[in-house]
One Martini backbone bead per residue (centre of mass of N, CA, C, O) as a GRO file, in nm:
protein
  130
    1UNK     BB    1  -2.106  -6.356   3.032
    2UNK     BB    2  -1.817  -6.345   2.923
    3UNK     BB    3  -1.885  -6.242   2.629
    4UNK     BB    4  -2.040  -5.977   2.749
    5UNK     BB    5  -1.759  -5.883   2.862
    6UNK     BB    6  -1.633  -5.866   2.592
    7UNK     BB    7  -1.798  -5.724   2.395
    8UNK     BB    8  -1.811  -5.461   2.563
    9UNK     BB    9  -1.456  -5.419   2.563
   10UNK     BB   10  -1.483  -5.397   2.237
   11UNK     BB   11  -1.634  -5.104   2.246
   12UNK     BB   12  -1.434  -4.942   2.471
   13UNK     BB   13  -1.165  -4.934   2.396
   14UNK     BB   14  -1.217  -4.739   2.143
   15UNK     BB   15  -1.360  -4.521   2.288
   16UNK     BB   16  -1.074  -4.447   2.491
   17UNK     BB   17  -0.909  -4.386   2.225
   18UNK     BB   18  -1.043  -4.152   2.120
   19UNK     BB   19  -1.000  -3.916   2.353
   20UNK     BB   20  -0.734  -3.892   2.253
   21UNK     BB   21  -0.536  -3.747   2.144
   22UNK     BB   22  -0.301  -3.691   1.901
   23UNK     BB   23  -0.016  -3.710   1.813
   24UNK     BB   24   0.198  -3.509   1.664
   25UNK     BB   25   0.332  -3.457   1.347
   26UNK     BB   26   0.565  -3.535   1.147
   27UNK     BB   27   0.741  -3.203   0.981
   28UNK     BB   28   0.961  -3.186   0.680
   29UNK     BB   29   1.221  -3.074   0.515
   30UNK     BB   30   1.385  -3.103   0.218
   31UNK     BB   31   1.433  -2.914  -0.011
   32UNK     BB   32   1.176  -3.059  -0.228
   33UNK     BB   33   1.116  -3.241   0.027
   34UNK     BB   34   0.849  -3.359   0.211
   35UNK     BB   35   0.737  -3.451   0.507
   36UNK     BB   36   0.481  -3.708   0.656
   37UNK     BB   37   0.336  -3.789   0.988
   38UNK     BB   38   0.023  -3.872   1.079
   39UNK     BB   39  -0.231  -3.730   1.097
   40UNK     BB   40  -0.514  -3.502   1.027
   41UNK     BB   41  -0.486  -3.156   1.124
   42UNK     BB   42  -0.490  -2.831   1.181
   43UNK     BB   43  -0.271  -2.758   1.240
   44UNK     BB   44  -0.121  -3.001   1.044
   45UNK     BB   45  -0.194  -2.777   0.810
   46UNK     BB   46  -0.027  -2.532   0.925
   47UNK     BB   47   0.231  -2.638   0.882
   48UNK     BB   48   0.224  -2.769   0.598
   49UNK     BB   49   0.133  -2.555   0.387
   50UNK     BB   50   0.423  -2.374   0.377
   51UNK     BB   51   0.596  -2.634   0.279
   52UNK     BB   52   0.454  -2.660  -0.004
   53UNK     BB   53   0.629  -2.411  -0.121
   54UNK     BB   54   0.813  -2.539  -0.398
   55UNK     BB   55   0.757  -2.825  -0.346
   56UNK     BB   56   0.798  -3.143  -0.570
   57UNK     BB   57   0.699  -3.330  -0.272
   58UNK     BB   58   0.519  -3.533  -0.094
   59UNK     BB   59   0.593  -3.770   0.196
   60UNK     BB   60   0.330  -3.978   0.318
   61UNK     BB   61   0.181  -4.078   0.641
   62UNK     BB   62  -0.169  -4.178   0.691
   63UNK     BB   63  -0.480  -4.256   0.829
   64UNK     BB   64  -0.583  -3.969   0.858
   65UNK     BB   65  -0.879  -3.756   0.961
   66UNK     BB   66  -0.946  -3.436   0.892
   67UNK     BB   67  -1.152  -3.291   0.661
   68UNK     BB   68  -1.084  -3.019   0.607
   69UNK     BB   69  -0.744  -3.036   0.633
   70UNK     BB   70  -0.734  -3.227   0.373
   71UNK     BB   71  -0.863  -2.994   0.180
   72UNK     BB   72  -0.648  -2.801   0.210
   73UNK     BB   73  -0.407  -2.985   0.128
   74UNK     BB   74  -0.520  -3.056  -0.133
   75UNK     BB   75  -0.500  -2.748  -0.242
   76UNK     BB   76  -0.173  -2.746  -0.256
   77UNK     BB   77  -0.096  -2.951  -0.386
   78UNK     BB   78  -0.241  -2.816  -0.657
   79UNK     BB   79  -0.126  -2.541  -0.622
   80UNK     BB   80   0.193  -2.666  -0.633
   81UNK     BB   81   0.241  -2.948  -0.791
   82UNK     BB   82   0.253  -3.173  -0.624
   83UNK     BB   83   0.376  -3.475  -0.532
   84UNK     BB   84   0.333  -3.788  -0.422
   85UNK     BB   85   0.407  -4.023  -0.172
   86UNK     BB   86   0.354  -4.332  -0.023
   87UNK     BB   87   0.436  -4.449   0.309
   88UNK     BB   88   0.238  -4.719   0.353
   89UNK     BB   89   0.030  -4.502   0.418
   90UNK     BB   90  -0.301  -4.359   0.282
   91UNK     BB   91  -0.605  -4.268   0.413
   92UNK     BB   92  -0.916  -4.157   0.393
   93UNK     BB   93  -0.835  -3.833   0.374
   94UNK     BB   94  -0.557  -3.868   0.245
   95UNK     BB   95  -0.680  -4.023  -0.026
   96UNK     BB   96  -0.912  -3.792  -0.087
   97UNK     BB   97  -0.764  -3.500  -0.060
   98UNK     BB   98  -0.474  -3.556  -0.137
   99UNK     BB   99  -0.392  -3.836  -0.334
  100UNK     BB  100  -0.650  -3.747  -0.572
  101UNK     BB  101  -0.473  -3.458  -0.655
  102UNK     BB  102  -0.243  -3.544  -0.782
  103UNK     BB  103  -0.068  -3.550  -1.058
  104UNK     BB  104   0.142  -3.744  -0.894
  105UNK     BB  105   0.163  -4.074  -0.816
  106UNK     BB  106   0.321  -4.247  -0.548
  107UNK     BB  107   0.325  -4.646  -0.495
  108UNK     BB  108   0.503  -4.852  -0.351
  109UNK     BB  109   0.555  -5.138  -0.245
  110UNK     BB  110   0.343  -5.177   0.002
  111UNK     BB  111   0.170  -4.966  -0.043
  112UNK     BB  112  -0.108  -4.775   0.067
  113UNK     BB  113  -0.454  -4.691  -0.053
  114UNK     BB  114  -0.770  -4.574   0.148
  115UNK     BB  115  -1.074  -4.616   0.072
  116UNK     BB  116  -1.403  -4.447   0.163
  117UNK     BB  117  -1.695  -4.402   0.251
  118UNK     BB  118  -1.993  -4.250   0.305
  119UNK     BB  119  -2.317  -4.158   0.449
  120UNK     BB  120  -2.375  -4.019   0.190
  121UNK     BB  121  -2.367  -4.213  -0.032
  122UNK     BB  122  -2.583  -4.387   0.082
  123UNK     BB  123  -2.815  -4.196   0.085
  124UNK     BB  124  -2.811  -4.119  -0.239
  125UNK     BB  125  -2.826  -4.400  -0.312
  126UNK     BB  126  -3.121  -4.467  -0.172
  127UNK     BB  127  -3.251  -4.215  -0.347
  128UNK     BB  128  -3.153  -4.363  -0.636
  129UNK     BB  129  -3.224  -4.688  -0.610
  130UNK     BB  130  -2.934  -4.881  -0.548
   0.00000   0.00000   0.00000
């Protein structure tokens, strides 16, 4: 019985934590660096991506977040040629939307970037009988 109140909680704690919305993003400019922490919301990228106009970098921290946002921030990435540097950590929109389109990708000792697949990816496999 205990462990299935454990199991219980352990399956609801981390839904009743989805439910809350997430910090908003903390984006800031110094000269020719972006600085970016956050999630990626559509907010947070109608904010970012004026400050990427002209900036040489932009220094993000970010676990992911909204699939649209992370590729419009990609598409500015793209166009004004900004880099990137991963500052601790950049999953995954973050990774695939973000920092897989720069073109000069800058990734510090200890800093991570996490890809992951997605359920399209799988279907796909299973399709082509991989």
């Amino acid at each position: 019985m205990i462990s299935s109140v454990r199991l219980l909680l352990s399956l609801l704690v981390p839904l009743a934590a989805c439910s809350e919305r997430p910090p908003e993003a903390t984006i800031a400019r110094d000269g020719g660096i972006v600085r970016y922490s956050g999630m990626i919301t559509p907010e947070s990228a109608t904010r970012l991506i004026p400050l990427l106009r002209g900036a040489d970098k932009l220094v993000i921290y970010s676990q992911g977040g909204n699939v649209d946002a992370g590729i419009q921030i990609g598409n500015a990435i793209v166009d004004n040629g900004t880099a990137v540097e991963v500052q601790t950590l950049c999953s995954s929109s973050c990774a695939h939307y973000i920092f897989a389109v720069a073109t000069e990708k800058i990734v510090p000792d200890r800093a991570a970037v996490l890809f992951h697949t997605s359920p399209f990816t799988w279907d796909r496999l299973a399709r082509d009988g991989r």
